[in-house]
C-alpha positions in Angstrom: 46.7 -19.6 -15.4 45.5 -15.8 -15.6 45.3 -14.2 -12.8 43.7 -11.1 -11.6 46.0 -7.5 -12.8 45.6 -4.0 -12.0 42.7 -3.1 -13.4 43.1 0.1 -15.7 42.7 3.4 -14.7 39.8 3.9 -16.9 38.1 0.8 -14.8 38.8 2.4 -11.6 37.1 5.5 -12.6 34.0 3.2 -13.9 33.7 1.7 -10.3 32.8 4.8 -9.0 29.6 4.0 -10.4 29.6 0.0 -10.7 31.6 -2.5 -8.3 34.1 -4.1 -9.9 32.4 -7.3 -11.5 28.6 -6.0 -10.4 26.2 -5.8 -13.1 24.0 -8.2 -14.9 24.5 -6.6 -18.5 22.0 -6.1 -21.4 23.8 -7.6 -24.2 24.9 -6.4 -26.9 25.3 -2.8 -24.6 28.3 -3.9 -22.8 30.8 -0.6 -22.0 34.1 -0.6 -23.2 35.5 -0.3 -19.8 33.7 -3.9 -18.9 34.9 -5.0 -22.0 38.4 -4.1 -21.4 38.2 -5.7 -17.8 37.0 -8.9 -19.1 40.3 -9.2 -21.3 42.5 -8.3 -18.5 40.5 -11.1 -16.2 41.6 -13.4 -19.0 38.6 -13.6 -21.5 39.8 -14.9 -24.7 36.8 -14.6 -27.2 35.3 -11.4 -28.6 32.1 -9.5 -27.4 30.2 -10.6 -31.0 30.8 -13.9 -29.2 28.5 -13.6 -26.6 25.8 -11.8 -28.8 25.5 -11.6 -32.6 22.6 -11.3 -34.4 24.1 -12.7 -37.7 26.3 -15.6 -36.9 26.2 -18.1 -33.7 27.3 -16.6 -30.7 26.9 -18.3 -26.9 23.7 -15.8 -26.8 21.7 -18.6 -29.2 23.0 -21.8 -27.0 20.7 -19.7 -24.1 17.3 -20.4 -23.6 14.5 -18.8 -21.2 12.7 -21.2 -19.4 8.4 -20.1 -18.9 9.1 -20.6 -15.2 11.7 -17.9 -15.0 14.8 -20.7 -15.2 18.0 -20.8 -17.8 18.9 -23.3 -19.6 21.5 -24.1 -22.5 21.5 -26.1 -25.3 24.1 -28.8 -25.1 23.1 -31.2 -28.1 22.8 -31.1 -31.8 19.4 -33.2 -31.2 18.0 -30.6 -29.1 19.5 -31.6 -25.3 18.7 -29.0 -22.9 20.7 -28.6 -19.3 18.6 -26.4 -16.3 18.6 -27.1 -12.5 16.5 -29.9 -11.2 14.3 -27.5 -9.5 13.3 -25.6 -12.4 11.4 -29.4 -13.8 10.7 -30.6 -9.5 7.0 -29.4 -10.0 6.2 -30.6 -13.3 7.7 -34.3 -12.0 5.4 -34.0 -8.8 2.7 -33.8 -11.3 2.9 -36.6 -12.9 1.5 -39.8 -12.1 4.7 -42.0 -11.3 6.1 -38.6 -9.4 7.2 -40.4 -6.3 8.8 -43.4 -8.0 11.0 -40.2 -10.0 11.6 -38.5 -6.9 13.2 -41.5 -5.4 14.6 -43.3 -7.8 15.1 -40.7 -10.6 14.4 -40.8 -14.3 16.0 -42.1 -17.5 15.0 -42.3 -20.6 16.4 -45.4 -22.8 15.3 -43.9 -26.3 13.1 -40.8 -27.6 9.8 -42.6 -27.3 10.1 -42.8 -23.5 11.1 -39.4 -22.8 8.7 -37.6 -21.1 6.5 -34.4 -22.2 6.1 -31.3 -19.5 2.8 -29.8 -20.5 2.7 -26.2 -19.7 6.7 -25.5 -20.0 8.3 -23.9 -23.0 11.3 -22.2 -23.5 12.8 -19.2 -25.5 16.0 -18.2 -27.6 16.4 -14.3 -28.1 16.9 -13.4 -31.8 17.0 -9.6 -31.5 17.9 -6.6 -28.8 16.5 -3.2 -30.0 17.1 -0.5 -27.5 14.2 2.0 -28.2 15.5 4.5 -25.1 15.7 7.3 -27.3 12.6 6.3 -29.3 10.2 6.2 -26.2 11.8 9.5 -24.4 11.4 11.9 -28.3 8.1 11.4 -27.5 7.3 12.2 -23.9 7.5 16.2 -22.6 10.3 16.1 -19.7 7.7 18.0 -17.2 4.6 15.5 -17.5 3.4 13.8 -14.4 4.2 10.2 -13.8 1.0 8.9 -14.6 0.5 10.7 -18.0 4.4 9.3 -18.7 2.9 6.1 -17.9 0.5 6.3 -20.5 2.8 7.6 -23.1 4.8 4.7 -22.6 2.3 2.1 -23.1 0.6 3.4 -26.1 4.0 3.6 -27.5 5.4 0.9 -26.4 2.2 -1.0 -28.1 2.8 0.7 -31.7 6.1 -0.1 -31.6 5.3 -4.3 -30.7 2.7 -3.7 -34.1 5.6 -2.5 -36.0 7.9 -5.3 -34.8 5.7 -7.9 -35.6 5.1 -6.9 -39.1 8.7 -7.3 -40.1 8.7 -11.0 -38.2 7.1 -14.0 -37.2 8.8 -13.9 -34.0 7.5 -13.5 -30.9 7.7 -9.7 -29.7 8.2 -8.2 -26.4 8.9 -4.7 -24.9 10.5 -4.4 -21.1 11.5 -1.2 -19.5 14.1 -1.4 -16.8 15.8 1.2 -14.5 11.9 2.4 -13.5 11.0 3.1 -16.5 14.4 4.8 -18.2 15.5 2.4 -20.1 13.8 1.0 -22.6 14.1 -2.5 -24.9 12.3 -4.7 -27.8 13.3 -8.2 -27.6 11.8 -10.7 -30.4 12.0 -14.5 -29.1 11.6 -17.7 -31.4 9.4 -19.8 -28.3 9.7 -23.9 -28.6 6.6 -25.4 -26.8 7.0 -29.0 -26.9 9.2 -29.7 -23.9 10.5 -33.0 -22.8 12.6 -34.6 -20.3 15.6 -37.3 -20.8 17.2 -37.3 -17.1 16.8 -36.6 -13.8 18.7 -37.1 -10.7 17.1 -39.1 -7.8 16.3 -36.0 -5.3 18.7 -37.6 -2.8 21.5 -36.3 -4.9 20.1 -33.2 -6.9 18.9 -31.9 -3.7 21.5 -33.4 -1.3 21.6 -31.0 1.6 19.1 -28.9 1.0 17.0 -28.2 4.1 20.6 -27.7 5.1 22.9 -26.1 3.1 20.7 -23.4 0.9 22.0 -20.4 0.3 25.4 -22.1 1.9 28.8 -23.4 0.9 30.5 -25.9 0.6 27.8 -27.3 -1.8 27.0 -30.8 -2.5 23.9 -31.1 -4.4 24.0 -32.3 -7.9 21.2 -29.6 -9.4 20.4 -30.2 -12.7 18.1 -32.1 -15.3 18.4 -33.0 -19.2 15.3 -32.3 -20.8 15.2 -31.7 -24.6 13.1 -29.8 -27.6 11.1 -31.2 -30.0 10.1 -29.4 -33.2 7.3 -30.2 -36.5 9.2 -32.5 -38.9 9.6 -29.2 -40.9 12.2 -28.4 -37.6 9.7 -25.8 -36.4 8.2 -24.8 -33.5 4.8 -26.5 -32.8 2.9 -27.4 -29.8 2.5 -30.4 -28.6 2.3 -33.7 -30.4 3.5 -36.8 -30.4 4.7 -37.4 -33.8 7.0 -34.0 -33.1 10.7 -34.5 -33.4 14.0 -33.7 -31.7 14.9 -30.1 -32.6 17.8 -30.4 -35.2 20.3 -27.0 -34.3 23.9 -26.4 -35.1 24.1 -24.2 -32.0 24.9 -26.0 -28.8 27.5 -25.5 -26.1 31.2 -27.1 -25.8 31.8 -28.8 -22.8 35.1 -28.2 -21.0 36.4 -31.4 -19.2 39.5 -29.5 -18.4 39.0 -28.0 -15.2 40.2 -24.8 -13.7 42.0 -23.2 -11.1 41.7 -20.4 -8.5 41.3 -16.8 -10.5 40.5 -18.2 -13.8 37.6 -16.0 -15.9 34.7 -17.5 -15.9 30.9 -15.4 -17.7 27.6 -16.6 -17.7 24.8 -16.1 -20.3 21.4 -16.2 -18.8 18.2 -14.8 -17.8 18.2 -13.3 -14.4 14.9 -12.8 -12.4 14.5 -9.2 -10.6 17.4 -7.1 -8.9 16.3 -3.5 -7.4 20.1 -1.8 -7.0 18.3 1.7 -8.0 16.6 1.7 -5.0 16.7 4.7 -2.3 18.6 4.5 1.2 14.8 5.7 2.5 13.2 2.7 0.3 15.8 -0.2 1.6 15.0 1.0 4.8 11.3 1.1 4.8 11.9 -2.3 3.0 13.9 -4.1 5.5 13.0 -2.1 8.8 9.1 -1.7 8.3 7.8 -3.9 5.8 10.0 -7.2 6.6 9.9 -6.5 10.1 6.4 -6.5 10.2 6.2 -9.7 8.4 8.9 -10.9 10.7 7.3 -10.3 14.2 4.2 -12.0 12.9 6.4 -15.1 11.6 8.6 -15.4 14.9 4.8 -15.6 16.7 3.1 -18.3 14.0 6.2 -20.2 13.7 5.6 -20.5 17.8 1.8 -21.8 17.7 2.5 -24.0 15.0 5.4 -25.9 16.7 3.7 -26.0 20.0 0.3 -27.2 18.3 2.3 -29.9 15.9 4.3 -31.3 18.7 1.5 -31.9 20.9 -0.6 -33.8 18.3 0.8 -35.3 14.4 -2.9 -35.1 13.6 -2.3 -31.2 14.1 1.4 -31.8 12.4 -0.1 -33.3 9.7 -2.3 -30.9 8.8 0.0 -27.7 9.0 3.5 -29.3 8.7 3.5 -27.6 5.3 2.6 -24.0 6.5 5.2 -24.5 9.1 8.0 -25.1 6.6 6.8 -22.5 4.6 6.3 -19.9 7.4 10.1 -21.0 8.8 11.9 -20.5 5.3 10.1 -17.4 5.6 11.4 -16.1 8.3 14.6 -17.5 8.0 14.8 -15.8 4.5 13.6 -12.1 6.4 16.4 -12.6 9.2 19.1 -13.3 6.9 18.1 -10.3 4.4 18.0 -8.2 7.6 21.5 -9.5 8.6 22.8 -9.6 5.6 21.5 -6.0 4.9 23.5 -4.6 7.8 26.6 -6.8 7.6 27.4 -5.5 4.2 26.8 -1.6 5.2 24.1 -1.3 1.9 22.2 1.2 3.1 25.3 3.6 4.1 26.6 2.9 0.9 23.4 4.3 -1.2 23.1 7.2 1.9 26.7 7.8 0.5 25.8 7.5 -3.2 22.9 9.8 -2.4 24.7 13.0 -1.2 27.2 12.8 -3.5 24.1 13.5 -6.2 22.7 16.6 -3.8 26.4 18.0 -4.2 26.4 17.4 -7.6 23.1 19.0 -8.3 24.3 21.7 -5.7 27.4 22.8 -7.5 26.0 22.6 -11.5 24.3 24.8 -13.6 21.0 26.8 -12.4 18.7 24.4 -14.4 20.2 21.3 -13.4 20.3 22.5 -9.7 16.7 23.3 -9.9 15.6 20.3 -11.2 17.6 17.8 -8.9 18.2 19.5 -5.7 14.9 18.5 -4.2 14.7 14.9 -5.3 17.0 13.4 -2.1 15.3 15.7 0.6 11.7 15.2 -0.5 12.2 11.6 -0.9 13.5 11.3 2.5 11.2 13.1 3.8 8.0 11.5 2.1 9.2 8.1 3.2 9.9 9.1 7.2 6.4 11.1 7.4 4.7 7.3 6.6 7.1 4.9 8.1 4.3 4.1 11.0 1.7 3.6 8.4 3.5 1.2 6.2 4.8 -0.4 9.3 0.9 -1.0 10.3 -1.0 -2.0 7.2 1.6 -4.7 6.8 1.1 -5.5 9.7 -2.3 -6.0 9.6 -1.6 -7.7 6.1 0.5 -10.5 7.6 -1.2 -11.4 11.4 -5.1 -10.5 10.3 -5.6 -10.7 6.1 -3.3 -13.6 5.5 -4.9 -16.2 8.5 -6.7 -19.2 7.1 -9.9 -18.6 9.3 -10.1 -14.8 8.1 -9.6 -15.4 4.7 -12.9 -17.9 4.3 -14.7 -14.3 5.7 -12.6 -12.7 3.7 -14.0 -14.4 0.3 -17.5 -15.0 1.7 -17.7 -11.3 1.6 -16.2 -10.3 -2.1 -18.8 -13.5 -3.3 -20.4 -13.2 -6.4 -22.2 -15.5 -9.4 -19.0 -15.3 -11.5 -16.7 -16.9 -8.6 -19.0 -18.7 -6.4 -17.9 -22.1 -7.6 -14.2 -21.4 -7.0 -14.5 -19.9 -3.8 -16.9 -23.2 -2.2 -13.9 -25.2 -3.6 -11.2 -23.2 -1.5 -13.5 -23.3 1.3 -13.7 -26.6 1.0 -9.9 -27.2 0.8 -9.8 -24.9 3.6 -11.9 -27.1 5.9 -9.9 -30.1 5.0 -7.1 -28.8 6.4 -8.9 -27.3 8.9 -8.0 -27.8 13.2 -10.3 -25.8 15.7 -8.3 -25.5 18.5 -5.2 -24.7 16.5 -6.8 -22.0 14.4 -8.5 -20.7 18.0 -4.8 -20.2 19.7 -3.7 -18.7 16.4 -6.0 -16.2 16.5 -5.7 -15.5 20.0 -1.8 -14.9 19.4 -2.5 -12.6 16.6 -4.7 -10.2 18.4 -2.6 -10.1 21.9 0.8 -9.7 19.6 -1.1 -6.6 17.6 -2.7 -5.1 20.5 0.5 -4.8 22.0 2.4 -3.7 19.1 -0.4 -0.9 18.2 -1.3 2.7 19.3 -4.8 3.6 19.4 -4.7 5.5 16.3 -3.9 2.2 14.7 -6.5 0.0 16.8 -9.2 -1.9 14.4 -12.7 -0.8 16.4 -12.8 -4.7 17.0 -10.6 -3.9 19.8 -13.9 -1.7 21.3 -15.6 -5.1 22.0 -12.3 -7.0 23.2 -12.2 -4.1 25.7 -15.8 -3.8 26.6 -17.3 -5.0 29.7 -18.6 -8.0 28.4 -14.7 -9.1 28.0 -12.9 -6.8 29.7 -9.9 -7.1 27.6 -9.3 -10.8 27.4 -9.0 -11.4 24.4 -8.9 -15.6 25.0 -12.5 -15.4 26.6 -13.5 -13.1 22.7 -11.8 -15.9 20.5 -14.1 -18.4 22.7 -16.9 -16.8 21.9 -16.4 -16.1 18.5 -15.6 -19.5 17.7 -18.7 -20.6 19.6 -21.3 -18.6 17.6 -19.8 -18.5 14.2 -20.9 -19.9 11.3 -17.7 -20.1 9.5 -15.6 -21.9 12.8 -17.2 -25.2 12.1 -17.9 -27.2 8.7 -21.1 -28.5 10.1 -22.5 -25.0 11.1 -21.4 -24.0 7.5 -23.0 -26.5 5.5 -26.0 -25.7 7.6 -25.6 -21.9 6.7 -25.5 -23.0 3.1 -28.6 -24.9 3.0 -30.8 -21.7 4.1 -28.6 -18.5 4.0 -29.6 -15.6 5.7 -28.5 -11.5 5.6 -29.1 -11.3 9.5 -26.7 -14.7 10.5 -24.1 -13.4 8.3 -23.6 -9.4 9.0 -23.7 -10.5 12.4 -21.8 -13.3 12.6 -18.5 -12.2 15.1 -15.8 -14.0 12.2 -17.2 -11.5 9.6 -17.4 -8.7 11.8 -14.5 -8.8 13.0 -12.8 -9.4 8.9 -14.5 -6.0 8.7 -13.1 -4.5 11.3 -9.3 -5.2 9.8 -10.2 -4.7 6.2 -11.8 -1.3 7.1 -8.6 -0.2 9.8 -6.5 -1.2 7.1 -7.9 0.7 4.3 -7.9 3.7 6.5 -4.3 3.3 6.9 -3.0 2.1 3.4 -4.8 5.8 2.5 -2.4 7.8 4.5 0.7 4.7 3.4 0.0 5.1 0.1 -1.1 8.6 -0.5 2.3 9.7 -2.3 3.4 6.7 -4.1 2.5 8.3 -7.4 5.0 11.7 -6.3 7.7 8.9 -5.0 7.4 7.5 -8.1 8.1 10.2 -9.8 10.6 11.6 -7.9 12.7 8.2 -7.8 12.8 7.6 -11.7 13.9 11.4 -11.5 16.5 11.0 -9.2 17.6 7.8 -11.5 17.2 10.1 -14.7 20.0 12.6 -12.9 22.3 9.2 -12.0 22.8 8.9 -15.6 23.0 13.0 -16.0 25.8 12.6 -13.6 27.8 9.8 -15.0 27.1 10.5 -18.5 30.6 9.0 -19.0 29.5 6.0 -18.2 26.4 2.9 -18.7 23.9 3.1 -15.3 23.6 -1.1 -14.3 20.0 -1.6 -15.4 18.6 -3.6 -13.0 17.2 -7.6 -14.1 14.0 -8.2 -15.2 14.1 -11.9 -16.9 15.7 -10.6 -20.3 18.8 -11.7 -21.5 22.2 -10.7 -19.4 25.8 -11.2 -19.7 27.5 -11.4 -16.2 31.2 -11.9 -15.3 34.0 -12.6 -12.9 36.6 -15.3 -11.4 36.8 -18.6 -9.7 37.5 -17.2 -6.2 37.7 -18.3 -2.4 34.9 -17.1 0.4 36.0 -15.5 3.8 32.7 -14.3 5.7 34.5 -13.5 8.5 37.7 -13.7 10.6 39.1 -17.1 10.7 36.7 -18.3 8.3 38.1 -19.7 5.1 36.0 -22.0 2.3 38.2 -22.7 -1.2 37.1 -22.8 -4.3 35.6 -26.2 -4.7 33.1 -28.1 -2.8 34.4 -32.2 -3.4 32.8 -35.3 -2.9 34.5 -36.5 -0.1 32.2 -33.7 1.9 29.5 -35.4 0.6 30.5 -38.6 2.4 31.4 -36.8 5.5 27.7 -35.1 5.5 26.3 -38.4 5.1 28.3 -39.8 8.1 26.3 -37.1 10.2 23.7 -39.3 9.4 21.2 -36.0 9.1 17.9 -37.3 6.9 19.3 -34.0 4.9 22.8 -35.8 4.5 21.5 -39.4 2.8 22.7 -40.6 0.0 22.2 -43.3 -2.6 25.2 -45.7 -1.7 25.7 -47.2 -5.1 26.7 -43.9 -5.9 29.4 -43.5 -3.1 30.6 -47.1 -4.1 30.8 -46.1 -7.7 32.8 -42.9 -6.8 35.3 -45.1 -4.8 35.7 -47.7 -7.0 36.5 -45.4 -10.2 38.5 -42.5 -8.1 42.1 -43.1 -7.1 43.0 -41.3 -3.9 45.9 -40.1 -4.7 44.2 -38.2 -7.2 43.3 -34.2 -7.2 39.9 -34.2 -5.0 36.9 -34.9 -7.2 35.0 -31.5 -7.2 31.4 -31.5 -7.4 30.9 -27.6 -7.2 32.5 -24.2 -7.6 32.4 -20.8 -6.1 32.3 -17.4 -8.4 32.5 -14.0 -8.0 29.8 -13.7 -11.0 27.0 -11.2 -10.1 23.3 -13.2 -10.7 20.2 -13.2 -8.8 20.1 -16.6 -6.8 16.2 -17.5 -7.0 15.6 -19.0 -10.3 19.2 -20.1 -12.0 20.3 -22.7 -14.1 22.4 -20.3 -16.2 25.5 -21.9 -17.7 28.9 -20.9 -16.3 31.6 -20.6 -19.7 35.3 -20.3 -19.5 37.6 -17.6 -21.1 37.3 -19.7 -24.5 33.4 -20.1 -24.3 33.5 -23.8 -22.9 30.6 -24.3 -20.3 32.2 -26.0 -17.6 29.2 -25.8 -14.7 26.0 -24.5 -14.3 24.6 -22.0 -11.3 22.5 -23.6 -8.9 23.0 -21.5 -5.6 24.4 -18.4 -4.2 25.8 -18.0 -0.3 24.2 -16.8 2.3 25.2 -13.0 1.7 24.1 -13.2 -2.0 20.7 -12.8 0.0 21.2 -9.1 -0.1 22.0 -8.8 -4.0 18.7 -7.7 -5.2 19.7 -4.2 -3.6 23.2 -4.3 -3.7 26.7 -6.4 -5.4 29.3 -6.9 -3.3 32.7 -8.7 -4.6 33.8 -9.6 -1.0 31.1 -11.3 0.5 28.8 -12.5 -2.3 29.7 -15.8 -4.7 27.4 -18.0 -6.4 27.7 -21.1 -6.8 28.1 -23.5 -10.2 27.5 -27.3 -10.3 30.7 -28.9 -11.9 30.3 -30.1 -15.1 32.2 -33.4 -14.8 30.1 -34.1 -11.2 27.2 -34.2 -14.0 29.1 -35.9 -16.5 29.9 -38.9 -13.5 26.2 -39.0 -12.6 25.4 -39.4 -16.1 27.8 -42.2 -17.5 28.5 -43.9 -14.2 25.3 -43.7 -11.7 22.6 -43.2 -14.3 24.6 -45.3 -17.7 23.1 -43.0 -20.1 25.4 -43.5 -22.6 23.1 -41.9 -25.2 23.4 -38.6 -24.0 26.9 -38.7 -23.8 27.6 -40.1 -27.1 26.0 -36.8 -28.4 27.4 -34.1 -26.5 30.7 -31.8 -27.6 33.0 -32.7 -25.1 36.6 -30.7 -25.1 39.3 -32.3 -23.0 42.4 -30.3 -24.3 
């Protein structure tokens, strides 16, 4: 097998400016130093095999899912692999969704395979880097906002004179804030259907559990395919539409592989923000998510007390609960992960070797990029408390459920009247008094003690007058005693004869007043230099590439086509902590021995896995770990050997990939691929679905 060499000197002088591995890259623009790496890693194809615009290449076997998923072609009849999550909510919509969920799906023959309304997907055609085009027409010393301008009014002439030459759909993205500068044209299928899916015992075994985690067990994926007019042509909808009839569809390696063997994806990435600043990871991580993390630790407290007092109570906000705990468990990790991986010394480094840079060049250059560090640090630490408080606010005030009815009674008008009685509505059915009143009680005691005066809503003024005295409980009381909005049957009654006087005076509005108008006051001051920062950041990114001129600046993902790369590798997150390469399915019997409701499995499946695998056999892998650099929120990206073979698809990244939308790091991060052949087994042996097999391009040798 090929294992991992020296890399060349050239590549070590590239790494200065990109991790070995990092970067999700814009094909066709791949450098020849990445190029060359991926040859000594043991790639075996050419790049005009990943992307060519005249012949097939593994670029045309890619598809972009409307929902921000991958996929890849893996039929001549149009079969389409993605993770089982990217197709989970159109299943829960349809009618039989429960009998799917637990039992999964199969379809015996076309007619039965079913349509998901509402998803298409895409296939890029062409990659036009218009860079140069957009920047010949914009003066270097124009403000941001005029740039702005310039950029969308040409950007728009330039979609007009795309779409004349084709009858493909046409799209412009700018990456790198607003440096870099693509025209992608997409032929879009819209008739979407699915063939197989998994019970969610198995494509989502683990999951409360073992998210962002290894090992892996979880068999995420689904087989949905295109249909086309009979002409072979994209159409909407309809059901005389056939299976898509395409020549391009991926091999599928039964082979295997071994520790260091190359392994690239092909796929569509969500959003990644390695550009940013040292001062905007930190006003990220330590003022923003830490706002939104002291107000989760608090609700994640009244909601647990309230739902394990009373199921009533749990099943009303059971759903909140889990969402505000993934939440928060999401913040803490990022926060963890943040600091365990040293990103924001490592930008702080990146960062002065710029202002030595600019410090040391010509006058012009000097004069133009010296400031850009200093100001921006300085811009960022004069409004830390600010954007510290209006999130603040944001999270414990603007985003609870009893505020928000005040919050849309007062922005009511004729054109959304309707909708906003139906939220109310929705809002009332989900509605419990006495939990809503403790929740409000802990949100105003948690602020006021966080808070300076400065900062102070002039609610506070009442809480503290001598009618209250500063208890806050005995407020909330009264509050919910006199308002309108605290009680459906008070509401109705409001409804049937409104009047100006109840509602400007009613203590729920008021006090929705009070926060929205503290808030504006501060987002004012918060958000007063965004425009300069701005400006100032895509100039500092604008002197990156002045400084490495030698070499391509990672642009960072924004759902267009990418080409990422890297090995089968182990995991070590810390000192006497070792994971290998595969995940097998022996670890899926000894999860569900734990008997954890996370850990059960369908048992016909264990029994078929026992009855058709000899022991004395290599352990039957069901996942993979990679050191390939993708964003771990919406995947289902195929993973291709060195010869182009998919062998696995992503579905996962571990817990430190939490951090890669800032940062890439080839120690700690790995993502993590579904095997192939644990989908193959599911597929012949669990589900029988011969059919599907019979027609996909299976390579054994």
């Amino acid at each position: 097998m090929v294992k991992r060499i020296i890399l060349s000197i050239a590549f070590i002088t590239f790494i200065q400016f990109a991790n070995a591995n990092e970067g999700m890259w814009i094909l066709p623009s791949i450098p020849d130093s990445i190029a060359n790496n991926m040859d000594e890693l043991g790639y075996e194809l050419k790049m005009r095999d990943l992307y060519n615009e005249k012949k097939s290449s593994l670029k045309d076997v890619v598809v972009s899912f409307s929902n921000g998923y991958t996929g890849v072609m893996i039929s001549s009849d149009g079969m389409l692999l993605t993770n089982y999550t990217a197709i989970m909510p159109f299943i829960e919509q349809l009618d039989e969704s429960s009998q799917y969920k637990e039992e999964g799906f199969w379809a015996s023959s076309y007619t039965r395979e079913i349509p998901l309304h509402h998803l298409s997907v895409s296939i890029v055609k062409t990659t036009e880097n218009v860079t140069n085009r957009i920047l010949a027409n914009i003066p270097e010393f124009e403000t941001q906002e005029k740039k702005q301008h310039l950029i969308d009014s040409i950007s728009q002439l330039l979609i007009k004179e795309k779409q004349a030459t084709t009858s493909y759909i046409v799209e412009f993205k700018a990456s790198n804030k607003g440096t870099q500068f693509h025209l992608y044209t997409y032929e879009k299928f819209n008739d979407i259907r699915l063939v197989y899916a998994p019970p969610t015992s198995i494509a989502l075994f683990g999951e409360e559990k073992d998210k962002r985690s290894t090992p892996k067990h979880n068999a995420n994926f689904a087989v949905l395919r295109v249909y086309v007019s009979q002409e072979n042509q994209p159409t909407p909808y309809d059901p005389y539409n056939k299976p898509y009839n395409t020549k391009q569809y991926a091999k599928i390696s039964t082979r295997g592989y071994e520790m260091d063997d190359f392994v690239v994806t092909v796929g569509y990435p969500s959003f990644t923000n390695r550009q940013i600043t040292s001062f905007a990871l930190k006003e990220q991580v330590y003022a923003i998510n830490q706002a939104e993390l002291n107000v989760a630790l608090v609700k994640d407290k009244v909601w647990e007390h309230a739902m394990r007092e009373s199921n009533y109570v749990k099943n009303l906000y059971e759903k909140k609960y889990t969402q505000n705990n993934e939440r928060l468990h999401y913040l803490i990790q990022l926060q963890e992960s943040v600091k365990k991986q040293n990103i924001i010394a490592e930008k702080e480094r990146t960062e002065k070797n710029f202002m030595q840079w600019s410090i040391k060049s010509d006058f012009n250059t000097m004069l133009k990029y010296e400031h850009v560090v200093p100001t921006l640090e300085n811009k960022y630490t004069s409004r830390k408390q600010e954007m510290y408080h209006v999130h603040f606010l944001t999270e414990s005030f603007v985003k609870l459920d009893i505020l928000t009815v005040a919050y849309m009674l007062l922005t009511i008008s004729p054109q959304n009247e309707r909708e906003i009685y139906s939220e109310i509505a929705k809002f009332y059915e989900r509605y419990d008094e006495q939990t809503e009143k403790k929740m409000l009680i802990a949100m105003l005691e948690l602020y006021a003690n966080e808070a300076t005066n400065e900062f102070m809503p002039d609610i506070y003024t009442t809480i503290n007058s001598k009618k209250y005295k500063g208890n806050i409980e005995q407020y909330v009381n009264d509050t919910f005693k006199k308002s309108f909005i605290t009680n459906e049957v008070r509401f109705n009654k409001y409804l049937d004869k409104p009047s100006d006087k109840q509602f400007n005076n009613d203590p729920i509005i008021l006090l929705s007043k009070s926060i929205l108008k503290k808030r504006a006051e501060i987002a004012r001051i918060a958000f007063a230099d965004e425009k300069e920062i701005e400006h100032l950041t895509a100039l500092l990114i604008e002197g990156y590439q002045r400084k490495n001129k030698e070499n391509t600046l990672l642009a960072d993902a924004n759902y267009t086509l990418r080409m990422s790369y890297g090995t089968i590798t182990t995991y070590s997150p810390s000192d006497g902590v070792f994971f290998g390469y595969t995940s097998n399915f022996e670890g899926i019997i000894e999860k569900n021995n734990t008997r954890h409701a996370a850990y059960k499995i369908d048992k016909r499946l264990v029994d078929i896995y026992q009855s058709k695998h000899n022991k004395n056999e290599k352990p039957f892998a069901v996942s993979f770990l990679t050191s390939i650099d993708y964003t771990i929120d919406k995947m289902g990206a195929p993973v291709f050997d060195a010869e182009g073979n998919l062998i696995g698809i992503l579905s996962d990244g571990n817990n430190e990939t939490i951090s890669n939308i800032y940062h890439y790091n080839e120690r700690f991060q790995r993502t993590i691929a579904l095997d192939i052949r644990y989908m193959l087994f599911i597929l012949e042996h669990y589900a029988g679905a011969k059919r599907v097999i019979e027609k996909l391009n299976l390579v054994d040798e």
